[in-house]
MITOR-232151 format. One record per residue (C-alpha): residue in three letters; y, x, z. Coordinates in steps of 0.5 Angstrom, whole numbers, padded with zeros to 4 digits. Each point is the difference from the previous one (the first is absolute). Last residue first. Example, Ala and Ser with C-alpha at 12.3 -4.5 7.8 and 13.67 -1.06 7.14 Angstrom:
<pts>
<"SER" <-0002 0027 0014>> <"ALA" <-0007 -0002 0002>> 
</pts>
This chain:
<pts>
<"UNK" <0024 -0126 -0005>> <"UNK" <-0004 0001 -0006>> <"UNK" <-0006 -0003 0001>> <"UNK" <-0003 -0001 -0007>> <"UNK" <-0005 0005 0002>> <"UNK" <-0002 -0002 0007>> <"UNK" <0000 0005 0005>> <"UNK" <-0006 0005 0001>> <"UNK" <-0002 0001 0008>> <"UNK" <-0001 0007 0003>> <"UNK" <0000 -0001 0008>> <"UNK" <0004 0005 0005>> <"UNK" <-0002 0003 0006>> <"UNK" <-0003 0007 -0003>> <"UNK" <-0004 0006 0002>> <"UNK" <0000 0005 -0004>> <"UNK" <-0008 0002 -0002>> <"UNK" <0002 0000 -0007>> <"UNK" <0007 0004 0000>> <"UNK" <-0004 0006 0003>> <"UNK" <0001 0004 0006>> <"UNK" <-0002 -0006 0005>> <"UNK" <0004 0000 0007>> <"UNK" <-0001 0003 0007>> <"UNK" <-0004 0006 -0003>> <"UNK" <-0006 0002 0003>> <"UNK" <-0001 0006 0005>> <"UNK" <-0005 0004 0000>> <"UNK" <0003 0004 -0007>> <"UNK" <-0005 0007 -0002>> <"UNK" <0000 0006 0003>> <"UNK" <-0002 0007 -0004>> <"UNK" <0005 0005 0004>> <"UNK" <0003 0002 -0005>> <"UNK" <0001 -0006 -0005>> <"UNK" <0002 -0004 0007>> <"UNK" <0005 0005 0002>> <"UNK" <0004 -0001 -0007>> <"UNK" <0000 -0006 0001>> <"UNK" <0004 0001 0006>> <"UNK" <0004 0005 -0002>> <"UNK" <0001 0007 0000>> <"UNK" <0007 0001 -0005>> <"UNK" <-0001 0002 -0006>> <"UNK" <0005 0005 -0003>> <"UNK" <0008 0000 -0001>> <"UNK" <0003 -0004 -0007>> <"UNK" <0005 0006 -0002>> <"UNK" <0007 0000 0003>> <"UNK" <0006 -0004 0001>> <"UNK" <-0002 -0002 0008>> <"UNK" <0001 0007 0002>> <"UNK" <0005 0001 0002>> <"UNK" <0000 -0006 0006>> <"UNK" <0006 -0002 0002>> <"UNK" <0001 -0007 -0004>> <"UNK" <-0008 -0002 0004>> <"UNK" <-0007 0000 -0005>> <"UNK" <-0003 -0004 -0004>> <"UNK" <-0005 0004 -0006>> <"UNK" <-0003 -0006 -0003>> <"UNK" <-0006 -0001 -0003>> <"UNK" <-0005 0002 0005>> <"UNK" <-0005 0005 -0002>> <"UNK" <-0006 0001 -0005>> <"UNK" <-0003 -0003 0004>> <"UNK" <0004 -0005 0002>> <"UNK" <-0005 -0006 0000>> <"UNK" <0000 -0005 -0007>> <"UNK" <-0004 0004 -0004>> <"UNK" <-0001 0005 -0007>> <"UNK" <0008 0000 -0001>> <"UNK" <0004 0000 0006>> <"UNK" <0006 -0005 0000>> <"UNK" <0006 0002 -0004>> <"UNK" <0005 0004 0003>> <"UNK" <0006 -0003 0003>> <"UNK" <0006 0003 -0001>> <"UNK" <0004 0006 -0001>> <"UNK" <0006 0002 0002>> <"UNK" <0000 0000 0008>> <"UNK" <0005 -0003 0003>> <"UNK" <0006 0004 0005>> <"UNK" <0006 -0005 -0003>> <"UNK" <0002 0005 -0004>> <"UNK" <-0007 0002 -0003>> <"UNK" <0000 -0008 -0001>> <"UNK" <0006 0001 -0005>> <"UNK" <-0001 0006 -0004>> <"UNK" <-0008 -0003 -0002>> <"UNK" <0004 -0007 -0002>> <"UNK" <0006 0005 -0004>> <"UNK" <-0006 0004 -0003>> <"UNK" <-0004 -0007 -0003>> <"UNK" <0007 -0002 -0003>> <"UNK" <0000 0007 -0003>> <"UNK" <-0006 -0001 -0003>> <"UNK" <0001 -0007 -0003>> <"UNK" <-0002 -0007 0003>> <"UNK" <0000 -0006 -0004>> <"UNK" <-0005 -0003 0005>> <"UNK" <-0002 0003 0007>> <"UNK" <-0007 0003 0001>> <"UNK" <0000 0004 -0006>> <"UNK" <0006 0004 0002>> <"UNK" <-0001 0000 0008>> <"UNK" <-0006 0005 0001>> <"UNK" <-0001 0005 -0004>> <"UNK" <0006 0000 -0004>> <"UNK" <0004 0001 0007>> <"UNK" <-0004 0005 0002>> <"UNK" <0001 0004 -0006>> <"UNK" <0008 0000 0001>> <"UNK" <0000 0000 0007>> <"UNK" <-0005 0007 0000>> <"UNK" <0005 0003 0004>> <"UNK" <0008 -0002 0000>> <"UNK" <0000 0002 0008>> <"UNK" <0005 -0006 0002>> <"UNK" <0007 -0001 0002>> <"UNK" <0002 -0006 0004>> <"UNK" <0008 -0003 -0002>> <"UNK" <0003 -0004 0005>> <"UNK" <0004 -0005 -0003>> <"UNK" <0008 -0002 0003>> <"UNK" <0003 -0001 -0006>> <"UNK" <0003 0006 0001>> <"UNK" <-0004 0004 0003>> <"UNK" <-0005 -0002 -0007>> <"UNK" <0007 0004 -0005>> <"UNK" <-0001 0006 0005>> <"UNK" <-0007 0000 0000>> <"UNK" <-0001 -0001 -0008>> <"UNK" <0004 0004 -0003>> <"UNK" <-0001 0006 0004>> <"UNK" <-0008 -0001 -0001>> <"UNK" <0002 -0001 -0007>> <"UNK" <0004 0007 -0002>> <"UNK" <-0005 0003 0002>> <"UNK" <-0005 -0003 -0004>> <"UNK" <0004 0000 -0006>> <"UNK" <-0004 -0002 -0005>> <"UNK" <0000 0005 -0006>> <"UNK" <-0003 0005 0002>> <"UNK" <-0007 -0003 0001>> <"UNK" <0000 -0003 -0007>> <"UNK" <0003 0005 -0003>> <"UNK" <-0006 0004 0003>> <"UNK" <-0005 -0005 -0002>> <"UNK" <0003 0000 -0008>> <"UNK" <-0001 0007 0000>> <"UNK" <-0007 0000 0002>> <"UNK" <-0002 0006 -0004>> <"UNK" <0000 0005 0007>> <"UNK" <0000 -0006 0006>> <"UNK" <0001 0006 0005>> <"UNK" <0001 0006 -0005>> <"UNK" <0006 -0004 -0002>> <"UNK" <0003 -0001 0007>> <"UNK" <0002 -0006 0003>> <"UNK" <-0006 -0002 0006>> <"UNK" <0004 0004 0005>> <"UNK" <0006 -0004 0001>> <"UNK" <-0003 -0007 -0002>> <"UNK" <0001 -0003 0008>> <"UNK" <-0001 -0007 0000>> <"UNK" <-0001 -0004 0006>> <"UNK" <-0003 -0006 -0002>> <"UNK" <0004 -0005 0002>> <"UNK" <-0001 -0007 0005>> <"UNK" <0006 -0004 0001>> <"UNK" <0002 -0003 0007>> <"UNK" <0003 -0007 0002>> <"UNK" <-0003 -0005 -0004>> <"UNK" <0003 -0007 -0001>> <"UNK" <-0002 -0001 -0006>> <"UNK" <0008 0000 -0003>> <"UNK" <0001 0006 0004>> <"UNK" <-0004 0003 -0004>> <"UNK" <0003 -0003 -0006>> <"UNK" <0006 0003 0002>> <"UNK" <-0003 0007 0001>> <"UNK" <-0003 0001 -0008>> <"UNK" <0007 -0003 -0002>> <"UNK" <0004 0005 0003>> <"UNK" <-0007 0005 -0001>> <"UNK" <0001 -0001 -0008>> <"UNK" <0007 0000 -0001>> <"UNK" <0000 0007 0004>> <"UNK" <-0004 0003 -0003>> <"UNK" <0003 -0001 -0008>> <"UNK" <0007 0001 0004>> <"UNK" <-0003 0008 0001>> <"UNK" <-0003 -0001 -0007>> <"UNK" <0007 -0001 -0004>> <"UNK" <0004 0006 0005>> <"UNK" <-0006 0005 -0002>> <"UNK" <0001 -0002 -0007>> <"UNK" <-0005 -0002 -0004>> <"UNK" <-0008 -0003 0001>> <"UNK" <-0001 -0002 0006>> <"UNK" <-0001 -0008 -0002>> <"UNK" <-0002 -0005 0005>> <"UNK" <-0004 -0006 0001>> <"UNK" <-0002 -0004 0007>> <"UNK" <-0007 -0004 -0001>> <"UNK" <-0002 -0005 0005>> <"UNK" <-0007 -0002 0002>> <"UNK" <-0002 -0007 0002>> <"UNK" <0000 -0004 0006>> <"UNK" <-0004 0003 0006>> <"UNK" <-0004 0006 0001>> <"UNK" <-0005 0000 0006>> <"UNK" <0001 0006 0004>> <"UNK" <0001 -0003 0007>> <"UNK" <0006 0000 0001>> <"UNK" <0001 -0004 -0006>> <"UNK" <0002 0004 -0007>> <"UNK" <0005 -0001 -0005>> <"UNK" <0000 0005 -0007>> <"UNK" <0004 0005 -0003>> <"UNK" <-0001 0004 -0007>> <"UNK" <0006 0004 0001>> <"UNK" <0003 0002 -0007>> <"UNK" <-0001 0004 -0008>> <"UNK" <-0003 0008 0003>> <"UNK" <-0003 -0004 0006>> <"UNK" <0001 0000 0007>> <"UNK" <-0004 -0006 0004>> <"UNK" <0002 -0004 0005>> <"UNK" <-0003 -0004 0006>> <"UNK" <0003 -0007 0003>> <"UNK" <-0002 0000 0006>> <"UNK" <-0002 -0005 0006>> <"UNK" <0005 -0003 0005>> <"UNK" <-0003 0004 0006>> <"UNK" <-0001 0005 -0004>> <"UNK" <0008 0004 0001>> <"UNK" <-0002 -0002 0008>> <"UNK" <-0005 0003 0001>> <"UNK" <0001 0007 -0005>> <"UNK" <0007 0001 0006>> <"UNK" <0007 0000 -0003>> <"UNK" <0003 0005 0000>> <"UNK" <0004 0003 0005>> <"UNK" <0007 0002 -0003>> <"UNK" <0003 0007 0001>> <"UNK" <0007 0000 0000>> <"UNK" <0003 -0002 -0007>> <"UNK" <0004 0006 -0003>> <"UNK" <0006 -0001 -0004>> <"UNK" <0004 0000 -0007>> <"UNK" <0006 -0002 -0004>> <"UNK" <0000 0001 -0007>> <"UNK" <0007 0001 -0004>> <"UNK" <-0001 -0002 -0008>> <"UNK" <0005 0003 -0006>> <"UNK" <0000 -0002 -0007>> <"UNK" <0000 0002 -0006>> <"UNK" <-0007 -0003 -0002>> <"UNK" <-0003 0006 -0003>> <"UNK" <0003 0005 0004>> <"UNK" <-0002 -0004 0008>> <"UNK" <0005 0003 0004>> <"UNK" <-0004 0000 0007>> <"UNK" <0004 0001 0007>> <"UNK" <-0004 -0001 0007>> <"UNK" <0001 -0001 0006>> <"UNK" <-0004 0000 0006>> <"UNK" <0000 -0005 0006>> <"UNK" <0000 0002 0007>> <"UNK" <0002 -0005 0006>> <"UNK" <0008 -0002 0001>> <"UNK" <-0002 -0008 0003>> <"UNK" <0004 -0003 -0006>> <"UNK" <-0002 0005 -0005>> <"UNK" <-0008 -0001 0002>> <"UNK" <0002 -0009 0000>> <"UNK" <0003 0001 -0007>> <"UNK" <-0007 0003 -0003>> <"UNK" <-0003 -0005 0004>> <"UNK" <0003 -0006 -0004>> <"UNK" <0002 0003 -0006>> <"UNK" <-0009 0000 -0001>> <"UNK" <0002 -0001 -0006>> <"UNK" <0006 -0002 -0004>> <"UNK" <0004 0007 0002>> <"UNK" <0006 -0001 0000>> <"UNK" <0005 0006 -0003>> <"UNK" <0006 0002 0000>> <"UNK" <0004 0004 -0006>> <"UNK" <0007 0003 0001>> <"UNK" <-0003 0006 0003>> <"UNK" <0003 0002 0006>> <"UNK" <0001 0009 0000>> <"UNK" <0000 0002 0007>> <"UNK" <0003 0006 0002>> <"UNK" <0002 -0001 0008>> <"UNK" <0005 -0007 -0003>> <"UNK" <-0001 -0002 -0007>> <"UNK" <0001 0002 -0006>> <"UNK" <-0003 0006 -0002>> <"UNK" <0000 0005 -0005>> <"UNK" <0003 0006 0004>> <"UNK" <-0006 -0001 0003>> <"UNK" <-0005 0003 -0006>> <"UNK" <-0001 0007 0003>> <"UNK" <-0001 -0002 0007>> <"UNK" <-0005 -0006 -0002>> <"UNK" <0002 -0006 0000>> <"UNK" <-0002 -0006 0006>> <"UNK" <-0002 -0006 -0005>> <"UNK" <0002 -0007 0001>> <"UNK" <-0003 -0006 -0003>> <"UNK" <0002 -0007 0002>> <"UNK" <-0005 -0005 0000>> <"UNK" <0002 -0006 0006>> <"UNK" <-0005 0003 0004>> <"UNK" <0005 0007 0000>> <"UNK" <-0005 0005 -0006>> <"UNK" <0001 0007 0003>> <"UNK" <-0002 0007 -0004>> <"UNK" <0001 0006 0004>> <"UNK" <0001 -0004 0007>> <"UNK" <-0007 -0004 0000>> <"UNK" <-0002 -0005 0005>> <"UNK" <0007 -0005 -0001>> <"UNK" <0003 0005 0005>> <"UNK" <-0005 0003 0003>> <"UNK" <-0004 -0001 0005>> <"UNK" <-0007 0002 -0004>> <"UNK" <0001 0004 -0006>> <"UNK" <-0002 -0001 -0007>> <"UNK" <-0001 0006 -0005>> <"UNK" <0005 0001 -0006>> <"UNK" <-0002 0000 -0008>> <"UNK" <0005 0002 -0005>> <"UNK" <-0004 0006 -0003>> <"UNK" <0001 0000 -0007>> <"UNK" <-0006 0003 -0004>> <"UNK" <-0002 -0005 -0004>> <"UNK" <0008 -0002 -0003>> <"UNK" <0000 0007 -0002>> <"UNK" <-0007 -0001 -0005>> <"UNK" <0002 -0007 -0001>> <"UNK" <0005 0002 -0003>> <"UNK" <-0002 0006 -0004>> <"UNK" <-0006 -0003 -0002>> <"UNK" <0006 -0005 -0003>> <"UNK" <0004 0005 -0004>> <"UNK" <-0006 0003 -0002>> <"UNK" <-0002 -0006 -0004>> <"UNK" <-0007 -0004 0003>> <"UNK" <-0005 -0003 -0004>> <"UNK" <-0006 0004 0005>> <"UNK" <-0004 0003 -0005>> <"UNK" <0007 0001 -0004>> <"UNK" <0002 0004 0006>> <"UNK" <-0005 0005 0001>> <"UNK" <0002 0007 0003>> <"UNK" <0005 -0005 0005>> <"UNK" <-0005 -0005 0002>> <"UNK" <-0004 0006 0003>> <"UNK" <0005 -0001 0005>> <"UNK" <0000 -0007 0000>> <"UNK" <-0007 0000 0003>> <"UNK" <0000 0006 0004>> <"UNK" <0005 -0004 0004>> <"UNK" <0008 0000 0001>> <"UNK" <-0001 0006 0006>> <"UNK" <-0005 0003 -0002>> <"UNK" <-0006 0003 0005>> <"UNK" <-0005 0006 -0001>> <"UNK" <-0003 0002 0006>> <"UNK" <-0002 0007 0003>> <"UNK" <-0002 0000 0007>> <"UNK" <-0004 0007 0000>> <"UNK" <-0007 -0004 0001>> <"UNK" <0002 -0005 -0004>> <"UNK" <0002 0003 -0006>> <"UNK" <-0005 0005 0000>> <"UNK" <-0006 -0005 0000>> <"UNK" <0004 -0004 -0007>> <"UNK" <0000 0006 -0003>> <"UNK" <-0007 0001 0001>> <"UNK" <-0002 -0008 -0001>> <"UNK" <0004 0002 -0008>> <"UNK" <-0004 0006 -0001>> <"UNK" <-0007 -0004 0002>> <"UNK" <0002 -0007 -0004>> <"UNK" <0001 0006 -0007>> <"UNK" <-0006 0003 0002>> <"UNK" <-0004 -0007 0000>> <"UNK" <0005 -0003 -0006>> <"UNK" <-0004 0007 -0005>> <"UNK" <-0007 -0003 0004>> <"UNK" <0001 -0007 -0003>> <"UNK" <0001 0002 -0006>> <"UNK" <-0006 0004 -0001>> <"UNK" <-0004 -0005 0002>> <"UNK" <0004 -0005 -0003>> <"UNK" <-0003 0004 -0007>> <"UNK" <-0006 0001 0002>> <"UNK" <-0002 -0008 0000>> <"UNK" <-0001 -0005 0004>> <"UNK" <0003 0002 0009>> <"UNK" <-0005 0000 0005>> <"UNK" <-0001 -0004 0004>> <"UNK" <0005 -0005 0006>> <"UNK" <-0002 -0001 0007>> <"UNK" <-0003 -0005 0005>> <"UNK" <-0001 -0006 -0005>> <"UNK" <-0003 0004 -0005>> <"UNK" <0002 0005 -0006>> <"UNK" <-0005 0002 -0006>> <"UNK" <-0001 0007 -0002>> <"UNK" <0003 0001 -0006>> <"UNK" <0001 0008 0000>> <"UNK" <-0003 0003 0006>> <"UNK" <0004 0000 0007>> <"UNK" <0003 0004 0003>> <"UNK" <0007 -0002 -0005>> <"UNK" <0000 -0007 0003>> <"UNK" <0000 0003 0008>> <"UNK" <0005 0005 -0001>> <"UNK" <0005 -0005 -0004>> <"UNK" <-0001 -0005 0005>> <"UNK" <0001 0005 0006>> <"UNK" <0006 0003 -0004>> <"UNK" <0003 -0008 -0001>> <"UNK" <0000 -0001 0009>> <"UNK" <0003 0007 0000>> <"UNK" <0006 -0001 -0004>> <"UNK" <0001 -0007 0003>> <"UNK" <0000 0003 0006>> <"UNK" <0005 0005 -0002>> <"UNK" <0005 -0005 -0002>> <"UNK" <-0001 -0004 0006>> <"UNK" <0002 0006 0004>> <"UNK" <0006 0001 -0005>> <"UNK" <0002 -0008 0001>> <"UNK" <0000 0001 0008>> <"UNK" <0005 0007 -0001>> <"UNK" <0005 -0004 -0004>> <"UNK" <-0001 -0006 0004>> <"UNK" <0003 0005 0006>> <"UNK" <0004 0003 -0004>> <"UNK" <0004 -0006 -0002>> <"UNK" <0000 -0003 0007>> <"UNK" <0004 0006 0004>> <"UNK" <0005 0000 -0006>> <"UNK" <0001 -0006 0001>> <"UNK" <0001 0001 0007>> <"UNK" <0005 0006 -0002>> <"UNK" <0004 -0005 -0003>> <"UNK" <0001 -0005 0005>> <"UNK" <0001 0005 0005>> <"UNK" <0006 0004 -0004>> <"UNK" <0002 -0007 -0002>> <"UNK" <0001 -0001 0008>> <"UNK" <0002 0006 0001>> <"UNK" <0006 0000 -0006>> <"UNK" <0002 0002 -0006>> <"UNK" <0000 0008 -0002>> <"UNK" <0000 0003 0006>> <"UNK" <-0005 -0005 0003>> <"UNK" <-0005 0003 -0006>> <"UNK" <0000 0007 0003>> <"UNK" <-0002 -0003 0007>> <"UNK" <-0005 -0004 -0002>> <"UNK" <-0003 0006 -0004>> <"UNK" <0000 0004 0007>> <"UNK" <-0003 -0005 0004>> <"UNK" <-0006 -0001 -0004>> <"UNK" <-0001 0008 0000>> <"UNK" <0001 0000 0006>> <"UNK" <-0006 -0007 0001>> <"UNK" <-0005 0004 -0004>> <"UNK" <-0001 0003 -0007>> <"UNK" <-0005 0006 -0002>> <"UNK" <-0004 -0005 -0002>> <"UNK" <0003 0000 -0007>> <"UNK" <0008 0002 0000>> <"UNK" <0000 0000 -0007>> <"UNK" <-0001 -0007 -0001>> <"UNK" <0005 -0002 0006>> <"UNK" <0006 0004 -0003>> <"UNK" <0000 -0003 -0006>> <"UNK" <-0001 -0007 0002>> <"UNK" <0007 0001 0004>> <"UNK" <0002 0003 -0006>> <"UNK" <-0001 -0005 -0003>> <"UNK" <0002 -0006 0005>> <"UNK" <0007 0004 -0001>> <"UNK" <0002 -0001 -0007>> <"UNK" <-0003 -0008 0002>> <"UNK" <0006 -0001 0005>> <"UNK" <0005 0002 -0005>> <"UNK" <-0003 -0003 -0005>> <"UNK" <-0001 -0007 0004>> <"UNK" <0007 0002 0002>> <"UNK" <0003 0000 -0006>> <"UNK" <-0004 -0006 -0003>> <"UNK" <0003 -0005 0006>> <"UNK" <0008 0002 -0001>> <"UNK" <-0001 -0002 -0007>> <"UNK" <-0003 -0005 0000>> <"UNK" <0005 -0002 0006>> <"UNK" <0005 0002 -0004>> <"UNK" <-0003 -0005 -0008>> <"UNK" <0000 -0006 0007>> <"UNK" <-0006 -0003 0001>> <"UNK" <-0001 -0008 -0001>> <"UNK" <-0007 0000 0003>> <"UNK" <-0004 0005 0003>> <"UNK" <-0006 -0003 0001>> <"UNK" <-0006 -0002 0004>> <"UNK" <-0006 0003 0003>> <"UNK" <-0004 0000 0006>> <"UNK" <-0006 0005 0003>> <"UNK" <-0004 -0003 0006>> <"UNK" <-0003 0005 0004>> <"UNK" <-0007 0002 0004>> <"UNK" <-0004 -0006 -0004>> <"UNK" <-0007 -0004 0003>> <"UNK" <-0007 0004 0001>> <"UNK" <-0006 -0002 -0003>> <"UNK" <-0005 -0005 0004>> <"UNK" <-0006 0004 -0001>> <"UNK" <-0007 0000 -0003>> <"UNK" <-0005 0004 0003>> <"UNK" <-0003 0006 -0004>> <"UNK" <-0007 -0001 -0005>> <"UNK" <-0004 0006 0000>> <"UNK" <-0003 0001 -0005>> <"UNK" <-0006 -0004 -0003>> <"UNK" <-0007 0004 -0001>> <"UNK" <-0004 -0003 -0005>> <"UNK" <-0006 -0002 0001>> <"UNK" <-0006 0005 -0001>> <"UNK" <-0004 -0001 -0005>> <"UNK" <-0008 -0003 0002>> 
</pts>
């Protein structure tokens, strides 16, 4: 007899954590061709120096400490202000830090794809792949092919090591993206003069930290609750000033539509709230974003998020696949579908998500359901070509869908509707699901089967349901048909356990046979009945 398959280890679901901020925006209406003016010089001026802040960072490496630190602010607080000092040090403080976190990804990146190359080139020509490995590679050709791209992955893996043993990153203020944009710019549909604009205006620092007890939560860039702006000048620009103790007060106020409210009662009671001036190019328009930090929120606990039932989801590469369920795992209604398209721009596929989580949360609530079941999907380390070799379409699939951008997405717009979003270990719910609810349930399809599966993991069900009975008799003997076992129990999602010793079983052993006999008949015939058979007549139609 084979051996079964072994399952890996299924993780807990959980009930994901709320957002830590809240970020609003609005726009600079109505602003005078000064105060453009006025606003384009200090985000220059004050961009110049975030460089060479940045510039002196990277090439300190691990040799910097908190002197270090100090010695940079000290230098920025000559040329503008130590607010704007700290404010532009910090930025710094987080650019390198996500700098070095990418490199690390990087390098294991590298290493993942140089594992797979050295375990496909080992071995002979053809060699067919299985489940636990890919073979061999088809021709000679690919073969050579491949061992020139192994040398080059390994001369990249050595440079990236050195990088981050010595602490070297290589950062661009503005964007590699736009950087690169400048060596092409028919590729990218722009003139020169327009690469150039977006160029400086990407680089413009005009960003302030908030601050708790002061005035209106922010001296570098106050906004009053009635939506006055006013920014504290840097020392070589204040003579531009027109306000009292060098403040520049734009023409423009702001009313922030949403969350007007709560943003209105931090500025009134003095707590911190950072600023942020953006000059969108394309548009001509400038936008003031206002930012703040929420105190750390209990969730809510997985009884409560079940008590209600689950609406359990799906992510594909086109839209969410969501179905109702009753507590008790039952599905309920029909599935629903929630489409979207991720091709184009960055912007176009960010509004495309939030279109379908918006309407995916009011039909929710619609329900009744307080909690949503997702797989918690992570594709960061299964996107390598040597991974998926010739599946291209694969590999664009898994890029294209946002998975990290989606689980921010979906947590903090869910916070606001007032629903618990459970997170789950995305394995064998697709095959299971398949398995064991497609065809039970009509018109269903792979991916409703999937998000009903999702749901009863979230509500701490097993997937699978009941087997058929045993095949050759009526007893347990091949075993019980059910695996039941407690939300807590780890080990309620795996394969079907041996036989328990039973008391049949003891019979068989010991050579006994029955003493007792039944207190009914085990036949239909033999049953015993009160009532009487009597034929009415034909023509009684009553």
């Amino acid at each position: 007899m084979a051996d079964k398959k072994q399952l890996r280890t299924i993780d807990l679901p959980f009930v994901a954590v709320g957002p830590s901020g809240v970020a609003l925006r609005d726009r600079l209406k109505h602003l005078a061709p000064k105060d453009e003016k006025v606003l384009r010089l200090v985000g220059e001026h004050q961009g110049r120096l975030a460089c060479l802040d940045l510039k002196a960072r990277c090439e300190a490496g691990h040799k910097h400490d908190n002197d270090a630190w100090a010695s940079r602010k000290r230098d920025l607080t000559e040329q503008s202000s130590s607010r704007i000092a700290g404010a532009i040090t910090k930025a710094t403080h987080d650019q390198y830090g996500l700098a070095r976190r990418c490199l690390l990804a990087h390098v294991q990146n590298l290493e993942a794809g140089i594992r797979t190359l050295r375990h496909r080139l080992s071995l002979p020509i053809g060699e067919k792949g299985s489940k636990r490995g890919p073979g061999g590679y088809r021709s000679k050709g690919e073969w050579f092919h491949k061992s020139r791209r192994l040398a080059t992955l390994e001369h990249r893996l050595d440079v990236a090591r050195d990088d981050w043993k010595t602490g070297h990153v290589r950062v661009v203020r503005g964007g590699r993206r736009l950087l690169k944009n400048r060596h092409n710019l028919q590729a990218a549909q722009l003139t020169e003069r327009e690469w150039r604009q977006r160029w400086e205006a990407e680089r413009w620092f005009l960003a302030a930290d908030g601050e708790s007890g002061k005035r209106f939560g922010n001296e570098t860039i106050r906004v009053t609750p009635d939506g006055e702006v006013s920014i504290k000048m840097p020392a070589p620009l204040a003579h531009l000033a027109n306000s009292k103790h060098g403040r520049y007060v734009l023409a423009s106020k702001v009313a922030f539509a949403h969350r007007g409210d709560e943003w209105r009662d931090r500025t009134e009671a003095n707590r911190a709230v950072a600023y942020r001036i953006h000059y969108h190019v394309e548009r001509g328009r400038w936008y003031l974003t206002a930012s703040w930090t929420r105190p750390a929120v209990q969730t809510m606990p997985p009884a409560t998020a079940r008590a209600k039932g689950m609406v359990g989801v799906d992510t594909n590469a086109d839209h969410f696949a969501a179905y109702r369920l009753d507590r008790h795992g039952n599905p309920v209604g029909d599935p629903r579908r929630f489409h979207y398209d991720l091709s184009g721009t960055a912007d176009h596929r960010d509004a495309q998500i939030r279109h379908a989580l918006t309407r995916l949360l009011h039909w929710t609530k619609q329900t009744g359901a307080q909690a949503i079941g997702i797989e918690n999907l992570d594709f960061a380390a299964e996107k390598t070509r040597e991974k998926h070799g010739r599946k291209k379409r694969f590999r664009q699939l898994i890029c294209g869908m946002p998975t990290g951008k989606l689980k921010a997405r979906i947590v903090s717009m869910a916070a606001e509707h007032g629903i618990a979003i459970v997170a789950v270990d995305p394995a064998y719910t697709s095959m299971w699901g398949d398995q064991h609810w497609r065809k039970p349930l009509i018109s269903m399809t792979r991916h409703d089967a999937a998000s009903v599966a999702i749901g009863r993991r979230a509500l701490g069900h097993p997937i699978r349901r009941r087997t058929a009975p045993p095949q050759h008799h009526q007893s347990d003997g091949a075993g019980h048909r059910t695996l039941q076992a407690d939300h807590g129990d780890r080990g309620r999602e795996e394969t079907r356990r041996p036989v328990a010793e039973r008391a049949h079983d003891a019979r068989h052993r010991t050579g006994t046979t029955r003493t007792r006999g039944t207190s009914a008949s085990k036949t239909v015939r033999d049953a015993r009945s009160s009532g009487t058979w009597v034929q009415g007549s034909l023509l009684d139609t009553v």
